[in-house]
C-alpha positions as CSV (number, residue, x, y, z in Angstrom):
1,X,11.0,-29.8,10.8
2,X,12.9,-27.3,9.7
3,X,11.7,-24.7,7.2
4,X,12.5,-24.5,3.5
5,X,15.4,-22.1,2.7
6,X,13.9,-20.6,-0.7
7,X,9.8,-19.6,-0.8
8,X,7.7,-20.4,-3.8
9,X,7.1,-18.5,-6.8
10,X,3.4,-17.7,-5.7
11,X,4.4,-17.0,-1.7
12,X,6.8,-14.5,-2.8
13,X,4.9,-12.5,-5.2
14,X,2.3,-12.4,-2.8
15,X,4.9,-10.7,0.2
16,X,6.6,-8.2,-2.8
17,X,2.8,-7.1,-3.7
18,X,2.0,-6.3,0.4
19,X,5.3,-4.5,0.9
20,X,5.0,-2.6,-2.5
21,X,1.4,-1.6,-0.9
22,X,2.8,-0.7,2.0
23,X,5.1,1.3,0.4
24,X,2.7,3.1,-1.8
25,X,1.6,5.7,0.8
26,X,5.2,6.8,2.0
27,X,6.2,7.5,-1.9
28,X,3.1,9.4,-1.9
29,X,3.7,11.2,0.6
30,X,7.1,12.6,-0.6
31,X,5.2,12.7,-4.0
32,X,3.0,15.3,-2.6
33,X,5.5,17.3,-0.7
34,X,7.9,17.5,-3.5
35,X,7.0,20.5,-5.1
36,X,7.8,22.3,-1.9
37,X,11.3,20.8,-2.0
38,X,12.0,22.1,-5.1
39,X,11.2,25.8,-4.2
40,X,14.4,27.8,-5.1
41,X,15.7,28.9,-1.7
42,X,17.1,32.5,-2.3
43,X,14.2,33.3,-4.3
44,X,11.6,35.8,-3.2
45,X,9.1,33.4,-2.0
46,X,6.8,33.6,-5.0
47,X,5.6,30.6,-7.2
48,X,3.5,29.7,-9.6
49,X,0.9,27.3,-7.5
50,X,-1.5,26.7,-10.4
51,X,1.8,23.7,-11.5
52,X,2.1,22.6,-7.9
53,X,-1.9,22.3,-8.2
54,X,-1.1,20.0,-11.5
55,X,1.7,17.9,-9.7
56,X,-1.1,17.3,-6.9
57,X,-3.9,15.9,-9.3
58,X,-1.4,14.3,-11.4
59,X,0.1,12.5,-8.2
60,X,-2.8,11.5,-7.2
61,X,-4.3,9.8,-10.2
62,X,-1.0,7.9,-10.3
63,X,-1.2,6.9,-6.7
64,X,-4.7,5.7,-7.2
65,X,-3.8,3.9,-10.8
66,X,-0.9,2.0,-9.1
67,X,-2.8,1.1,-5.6
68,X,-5.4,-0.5,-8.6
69,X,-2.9,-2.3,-10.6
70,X,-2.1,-3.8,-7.1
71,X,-5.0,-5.0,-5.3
72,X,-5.7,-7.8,-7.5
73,X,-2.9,-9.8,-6.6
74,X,-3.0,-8.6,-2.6
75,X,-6.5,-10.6,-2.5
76,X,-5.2,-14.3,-2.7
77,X,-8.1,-17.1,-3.4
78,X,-6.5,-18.8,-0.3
79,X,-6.8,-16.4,2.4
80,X,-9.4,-16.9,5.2
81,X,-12.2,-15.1,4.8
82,X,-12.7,-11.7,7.7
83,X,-16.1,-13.7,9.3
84,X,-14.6,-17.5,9.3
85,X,-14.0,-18.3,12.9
86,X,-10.3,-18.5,14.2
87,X,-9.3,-21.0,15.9
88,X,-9.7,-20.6,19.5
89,X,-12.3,-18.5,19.9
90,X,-16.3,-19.3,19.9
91,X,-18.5,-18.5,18.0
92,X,-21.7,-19.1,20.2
93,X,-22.5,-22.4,19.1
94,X,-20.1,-24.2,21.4
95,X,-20.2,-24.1,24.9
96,X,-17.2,-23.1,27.6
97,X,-15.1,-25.6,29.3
């Protein structure tokens, strides 16, 4: 049977959500390292760190309010729950071959 060429509405929401939260940590990475980028390089190597200290904070309240908005809709009614046995594998009620 071959597979459908378009996914549902729900089914892709679902995979844009998980690759926008796995993209949340590599934009907050270059969030974090981005006021060393914008260090001017002829200057004489002094800055004001008490704004890079601001940009830090700031970042990371963003990075926490967004990784929020987002883990609603990563936790799908549908998905098996962590402790439900997979298939395959025993759970010490049935016996070996």
């Amino acid at each position: 049977m071959r597979r459908p060429l378009f996914l549902g509405r729900i089914p892709y929401r679902r995979r844009r959500l998980r690759d926008a939260a796995r993209l949340l940590p590599v934009a907050g990475v270059f969030l974090m390292i981005l006021p060393i980028l914008w260090t001017p390089a002829g200057g004489d190597g002094n800055r004001l760190l008490s704004s890079d200290v601001i940009w830090f904070f700031v970042t990371w309240a963003l990075l926490i309010l967004a990784a929020a908005q987002l883990a609603p809709g990563l936790a799908s009614p549908d998905a098996p729950r962590p402790d439900a046995a997979r298939p395959g594998m025993l759970t010490g009620d049935e016996e070996e071959g």
